[in-house]
C-alpha positions, 0 to 999 in steps of 0.5 A, spaced: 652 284 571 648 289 571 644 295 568 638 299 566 632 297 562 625 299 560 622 294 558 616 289 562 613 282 560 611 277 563 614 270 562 610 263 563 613 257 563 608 250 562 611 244 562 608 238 565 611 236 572 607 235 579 606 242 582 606 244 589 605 250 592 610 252 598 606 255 604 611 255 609 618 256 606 621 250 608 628 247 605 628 240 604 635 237 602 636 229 601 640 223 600 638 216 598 642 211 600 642 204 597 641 199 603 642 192 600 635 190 599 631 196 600 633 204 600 634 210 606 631 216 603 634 222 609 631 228 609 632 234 612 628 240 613 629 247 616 626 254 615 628 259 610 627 263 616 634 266 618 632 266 626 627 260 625 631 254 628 627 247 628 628 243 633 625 235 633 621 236 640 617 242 636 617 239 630 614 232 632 608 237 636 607 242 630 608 237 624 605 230 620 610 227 616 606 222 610 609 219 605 607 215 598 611 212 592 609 213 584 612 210 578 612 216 575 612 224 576 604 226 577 602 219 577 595 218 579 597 211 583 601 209 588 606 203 588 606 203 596 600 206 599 601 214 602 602 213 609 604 217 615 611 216 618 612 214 625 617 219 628 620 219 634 624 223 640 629 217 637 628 217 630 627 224 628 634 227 629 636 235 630 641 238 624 644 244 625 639 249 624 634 243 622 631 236 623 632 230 619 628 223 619 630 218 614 624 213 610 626 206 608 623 203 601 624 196 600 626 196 592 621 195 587 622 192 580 622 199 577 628 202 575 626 210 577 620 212 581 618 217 586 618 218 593 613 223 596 613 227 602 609 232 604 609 235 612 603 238 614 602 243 620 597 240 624 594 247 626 592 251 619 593 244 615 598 247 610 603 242 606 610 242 603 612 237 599 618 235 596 619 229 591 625 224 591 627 220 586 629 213 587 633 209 583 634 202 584 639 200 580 646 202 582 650 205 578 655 210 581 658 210 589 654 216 591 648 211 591 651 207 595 655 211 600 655 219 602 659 223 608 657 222 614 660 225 620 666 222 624 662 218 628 659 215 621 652 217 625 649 223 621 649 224 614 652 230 612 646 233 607 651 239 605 656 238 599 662 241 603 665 242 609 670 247 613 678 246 613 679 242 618 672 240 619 672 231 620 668 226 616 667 219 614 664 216 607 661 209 609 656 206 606 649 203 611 652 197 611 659 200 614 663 196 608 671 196 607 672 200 601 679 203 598 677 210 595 681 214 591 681 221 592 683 227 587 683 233 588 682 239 584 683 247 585 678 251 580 674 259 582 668 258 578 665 264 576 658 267 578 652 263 574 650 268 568 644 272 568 638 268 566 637 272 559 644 270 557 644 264 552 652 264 550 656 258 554 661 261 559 668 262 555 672 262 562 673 256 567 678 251 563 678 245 564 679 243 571 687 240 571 688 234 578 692 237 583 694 231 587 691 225 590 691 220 596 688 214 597 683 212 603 679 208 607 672 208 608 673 206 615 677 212 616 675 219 619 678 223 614 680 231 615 682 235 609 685 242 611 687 244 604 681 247 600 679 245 593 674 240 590 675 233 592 673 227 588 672 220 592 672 214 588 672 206 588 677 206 582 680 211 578 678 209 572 670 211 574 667 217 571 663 218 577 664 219 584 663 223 592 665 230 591 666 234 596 668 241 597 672 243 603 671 251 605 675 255 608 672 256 616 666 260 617 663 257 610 657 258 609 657 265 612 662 269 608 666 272 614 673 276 610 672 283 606 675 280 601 669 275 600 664 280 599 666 282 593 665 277 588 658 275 590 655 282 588 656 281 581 648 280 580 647 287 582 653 291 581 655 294 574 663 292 571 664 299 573 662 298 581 666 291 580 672 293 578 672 299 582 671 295 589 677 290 585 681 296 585 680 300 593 686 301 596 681 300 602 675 296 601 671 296 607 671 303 605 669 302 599 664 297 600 660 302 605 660 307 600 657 301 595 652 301 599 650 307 602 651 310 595 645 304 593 642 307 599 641 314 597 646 315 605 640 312 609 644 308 613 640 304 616 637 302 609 644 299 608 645 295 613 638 291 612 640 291 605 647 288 606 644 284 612 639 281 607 643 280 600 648 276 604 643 271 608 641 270 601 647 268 599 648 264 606 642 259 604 644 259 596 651 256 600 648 251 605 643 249 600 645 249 593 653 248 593 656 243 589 662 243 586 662 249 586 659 255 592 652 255 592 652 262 591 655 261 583 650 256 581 644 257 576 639 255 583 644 260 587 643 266 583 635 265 582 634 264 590 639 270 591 635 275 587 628 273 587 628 269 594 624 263 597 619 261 590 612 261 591 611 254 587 616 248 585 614 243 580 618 236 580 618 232 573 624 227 571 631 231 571 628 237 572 625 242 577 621 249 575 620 254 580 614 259 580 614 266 582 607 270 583 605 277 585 611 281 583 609 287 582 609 291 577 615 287 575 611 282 573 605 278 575 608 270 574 615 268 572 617 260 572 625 258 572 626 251 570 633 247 571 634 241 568 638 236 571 646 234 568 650 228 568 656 230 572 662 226 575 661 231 582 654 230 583 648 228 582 645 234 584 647 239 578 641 243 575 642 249 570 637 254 568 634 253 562 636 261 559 632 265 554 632 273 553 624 274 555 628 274 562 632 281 561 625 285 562 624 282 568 631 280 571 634 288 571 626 291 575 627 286 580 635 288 580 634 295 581 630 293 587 636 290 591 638 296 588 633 301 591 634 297 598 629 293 596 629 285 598 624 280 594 620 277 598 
């Protein structure tokens, strides 16, 4: 929630990882499959832009893919030389608003390492770069198989799909495999504040709502929201989870929706007032204008911003939970596209720079936690010096202000 504060300091997070400035704002997702004797890494990049949509004919005339794979995070030495990967018409593919290409590793006699890839536009030379952990040894099904689409073409590189919406879970090798599958239904609440130190109190555990069984061969379509888990035995810990949506998911398409994901900048009194509107579009314009001082312009770009954030947060972090309620979720909502991301082993730190007279630099850590649902849940590592930097930049969303 929000509310006023005074006070200014600035926050320096130093931890030892292998740091990269973000030039151009790419998104990267990725999956990693194991392919028997070797590793498929697929990656997919697409603008943080909202009108920049990558295609592969002007990827492959803007943009060189390189990569390379260390031992270990800030590694001096390569195990497989940094290379340039030949990308095709054929082997570069379109994805939504994005591309994707995928990177075979053979299996080293390692445990863990760590697959580099740096894009760089072949004009001004700048780089973006994400690093990929590779695992050789599987342990869990999500290493072996992920969501494809019905044809079990193209890799799902989202947790979630729509109602409706068709998919298959198969392996690279397209081996028949019985999964159990459990479904459960839980409304997570919205990541707390990054000063906040006390654990929620809310969220029971989650209790199992049904279950059925499937085949790998099978193209699947869910129409029931909630959270679904894919197993190859019920007695496993960890799974496939997958999020269905409701229709228009990762864009929030009904009034009602709009609602809850202005707690990061609303108080417990705007809240409730919009939970309790007799006519909530109404409501929610006057939220808006009221924030705006009535410039009606100003709002619609301020809604227009504060949603599209809270889209991509959607497209890029959601879990098992909505992107938007996560940790990474509400740091991107509020500060927008970070300036450096720095990867060590289970954990990401984003850097921010050049706020103003809110702050000069501002570091986020997430460490990585074990989690049945997915290998990619990642919580903030709070602490209160955050407070005098939280609520400044909150008051610009507030002032009809966006971040970055």
């Amino acid at each position: 929630m929000y509310k006023r504060t005074s006070f200014f300091v600035i926050v320096y997070l130093l931890i030892q990882m292998t740091t990269w400035a973000q030039s151009e704002k790419m998104l990267f997702q990725t999956k990693v499959l194991d392919n028997g004797s070797s590793l498929k890494a697929f990656v997919y990049i697409r603008s943080h832009l909202p009108n920049e949509r990558y295609s592969a004919a002007s990827f492959l005339e803007k943009y060189t893919v390189r990569y390379a794979v260390y031992e270990e995070y800030g590694g001096a030495t390569p195990v497989v030389e940094a290379r340039t990967l030949d990308l095709s018409p054929l082997t570069l593919q379109n994805y939504k608003q994005g591309i994707y290409f995928s990177i075979d590793i053979n299996k080293l006699s390692l445990p863990f390492a760590i697959l580099w890839v740096q894009v760089i536009n072949n004009n001004s030379k700048q780089i973006n770069r994400k690093d990929i952990p590779l695992y050789f040894t599987q342990t869990q099904l999500g290493q072996a198989f992920g969501v494809f689409d019905p044809t079990g073409t193209h890799p799902n590189f989202h947790d979630y799909v729509v109602s409706g919406e068709s998919f298959k879970i198969k392996d690279l090798t397209n081996s028949a495999a019985k999964l159990y599958v459990n479904r459960f239904q839980q409304d997570y609440d919205a990541a707390l504040a990054p000063m906040y130190l006390n654990k929620p109190t809310t969220n029971a555990t989650m209790q199992m709502d049904s279950s059925f069984v499937v085949n790998s061969s099978d193209v699947l379509t869910l129409e029931k929201e909630g959270i679904y888990l894919f197993r190859k035995d019920t007695t496993d810990f960890y799974g496939i989870g997958l999020r269905v949506e409701p229709k228009g998911f990762p864009k929030l398409t009904q009034k009602e929706q709009l609602v809850k994901p202005l707690t990061y900048i609303s108080t417990v009194e705007e809240l409730q007032k919009l939970k309790s509107a007799s006519d909530l579009k109404k409501e929610l314009d006057r939220f808006w204008l009221r924030l705006t001082n009535g410039k009606v312009a100003l709002a619609r770009k301020t809604i227009k911003d504060y949603y599209q954030r809270i889209k991509l947060s959607n497209i890029m972090f959601t879990t098992f939970k909505e992107g938007w309620k996560t940790d990474m979720g509400m740091i991107y909502t509020i500060f927008g596209y970070p300036n450096e991301i720095n990867y060590g082993k289970d954990v990401v730190q984003w850097t921010y720079k050049g706020g103003g007279k809110n702050f000069n630099q501002v570091s986020f850590k997430f460490r990585r936690k074990a989690n049945q649902f997915t290998q990619e849940h990642y919580t903030l590592v709070r602490y209160v010096e955050y407070e005098p930097i939280w609520y400044p930049v909150v008051e610009l969303w507030r002032k009809g202000v966006a971040t970055r």
